[in-house]
N, C-alpha and C positions, 0 to 999 in steps of 0.2 A: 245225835250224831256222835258216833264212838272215834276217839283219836286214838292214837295210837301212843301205848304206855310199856315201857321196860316188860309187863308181864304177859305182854298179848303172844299168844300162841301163836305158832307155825297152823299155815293151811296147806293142801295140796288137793288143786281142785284139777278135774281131768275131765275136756272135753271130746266128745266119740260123736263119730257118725260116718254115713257116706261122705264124699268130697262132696264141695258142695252144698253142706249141709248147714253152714253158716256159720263154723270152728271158729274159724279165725278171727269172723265178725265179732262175735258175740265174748270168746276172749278180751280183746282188745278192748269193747267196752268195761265186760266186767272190772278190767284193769284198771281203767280211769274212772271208775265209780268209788273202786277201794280206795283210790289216791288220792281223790276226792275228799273221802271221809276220814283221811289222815291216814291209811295204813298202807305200808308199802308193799308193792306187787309189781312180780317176776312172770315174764312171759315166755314161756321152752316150745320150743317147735320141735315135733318130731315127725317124719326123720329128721337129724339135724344133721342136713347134709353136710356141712363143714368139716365134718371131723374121718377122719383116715376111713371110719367106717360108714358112716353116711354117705362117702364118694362109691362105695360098692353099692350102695344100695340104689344110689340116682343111678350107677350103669346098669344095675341091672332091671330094675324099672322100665330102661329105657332099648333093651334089647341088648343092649352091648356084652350081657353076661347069659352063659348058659345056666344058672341058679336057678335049682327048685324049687317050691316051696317051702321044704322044709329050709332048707338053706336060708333062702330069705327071711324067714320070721326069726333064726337063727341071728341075723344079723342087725335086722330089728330091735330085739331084744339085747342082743351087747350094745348097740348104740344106744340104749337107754341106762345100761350099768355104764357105760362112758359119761353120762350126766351126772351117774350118780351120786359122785361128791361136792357137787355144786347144789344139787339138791338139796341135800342131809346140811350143809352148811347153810344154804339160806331160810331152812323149817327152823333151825336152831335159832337163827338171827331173829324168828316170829315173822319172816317175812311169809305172804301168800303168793304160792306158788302156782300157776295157771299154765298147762300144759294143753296144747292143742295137740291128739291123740299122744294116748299113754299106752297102759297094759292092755287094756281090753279089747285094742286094735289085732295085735298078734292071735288074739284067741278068734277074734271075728272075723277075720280074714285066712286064718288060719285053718277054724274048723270050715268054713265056704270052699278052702280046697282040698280036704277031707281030712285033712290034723288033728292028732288027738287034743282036744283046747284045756285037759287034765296035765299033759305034758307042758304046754304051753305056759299054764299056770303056775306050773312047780319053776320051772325054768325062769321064773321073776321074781320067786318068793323071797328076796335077798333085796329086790329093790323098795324103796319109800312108799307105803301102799296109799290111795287116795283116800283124802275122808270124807271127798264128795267125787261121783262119776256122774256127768251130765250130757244123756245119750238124747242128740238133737235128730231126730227121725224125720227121714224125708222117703218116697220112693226112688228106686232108680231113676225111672223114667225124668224123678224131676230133676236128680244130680246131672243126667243126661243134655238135661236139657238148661240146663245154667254154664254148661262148658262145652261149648261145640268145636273147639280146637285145639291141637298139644294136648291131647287127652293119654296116660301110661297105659298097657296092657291092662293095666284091673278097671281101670277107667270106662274102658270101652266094653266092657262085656257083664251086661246088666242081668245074665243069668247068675254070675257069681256074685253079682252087687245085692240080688234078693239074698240070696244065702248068706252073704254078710249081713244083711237086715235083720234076719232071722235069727243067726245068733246074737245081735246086740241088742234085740229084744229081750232074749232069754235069757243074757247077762243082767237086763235093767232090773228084773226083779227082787235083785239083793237089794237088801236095806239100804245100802250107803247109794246106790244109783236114784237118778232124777231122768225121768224120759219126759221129752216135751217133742210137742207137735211145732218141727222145724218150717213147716209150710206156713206156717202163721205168720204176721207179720212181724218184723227186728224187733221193737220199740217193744211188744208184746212178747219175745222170747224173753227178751233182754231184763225187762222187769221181773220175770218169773225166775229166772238164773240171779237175780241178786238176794231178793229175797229167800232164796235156797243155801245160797251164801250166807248172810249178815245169820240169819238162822246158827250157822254153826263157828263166829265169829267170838 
């Protein structure tokens, strides 16, 4: 069991997938696994609706805004430069950082509604890059099917949820990504996400 010592490194681990897909679960544990083993660990939600920009994005999410696409990932993406000094300060502190959706949401959901995901990319390259992406794969049908109420616009419409599938597959195959089969059971995600972890600890 590794404690935690003045020289331990910053992490920045980043979990992807459809809703649904078990982010949040599987965050929360990796959290209390780290804290467990003595190292301390930060949980970011995004969008993080709280903040000036976050609130544009839950309206428009929620109809209240005529925002395109591009617009949207647009706004995505600066609510994630709006974390970004909190970030960079706590990789410095060696703290591990656990982000339920990061960068590779804007490029998956992006190119799903026909975005360049090369623009999308360039358009981040200034934020904290992850040095672990852990793409929790599930199909629509079963995001669908784990949320039957108060579901967003993207929520509801499992033609564009394949196509986000699609590209967070073909983002998983960079080296720094971990694709795991999200259908499996927690206990069995949740082991394979730590060990992917303490790996690069």
């Amino acid at each position: 069991m590794r404690a935690l010592t003045p020289s331990a490194k910053g992490l920045l681990i980043a979990f992807e997938g459809l809703d649904q897909s078990g982010k949040q679960t599987q965050a929360e544990r990796l959290k209390a696994a780290l804290e467990a083993r003595g190292r301390r660990a930060v949980l970011l939600d995004f969008p993080a609706y709280e903040t000036p920009i976050g609130k544009e994005i839950g309206a428009g999410l929620q109809g209240q805004r005529a925002y395109g696409p591009d617009t949207m990932q647009l706004l995505y993406v600066a609510n994630r430069y709006e974390k970004k000094p909190q970030i960079e300060g706590l990789l410095a502190e060696g703290v591990v950082v656990i982000c339920d959706r990061y960068l590779a949401s804007s490029v998956a959901y992006g190119e799903a509604h026909g975005l360049d995901g090369a623009w999308l990319r360039d358009a981040q390259k200034y934020l904290p890059p992850p040095d672990l992406t852990i793409l929790l794969d599930i199909a629509p049908e079963t995001a669908a099917g784990r949320k039957t109420s108060n579901r967003d616009k993207y929520e509801r419409d499992l033609a564009l949820l394949s196509r986000v599938r699609e590209s967070y597959r073909r983002q998983a195959e960079a080296s720094n990504w971990l694709r795991l089969d999200g259908e499996r059971p927690k206990d069995a995600v949740a082991g394979d996400v730590l060990n992917a972890v303490t790996d690069r600890l």
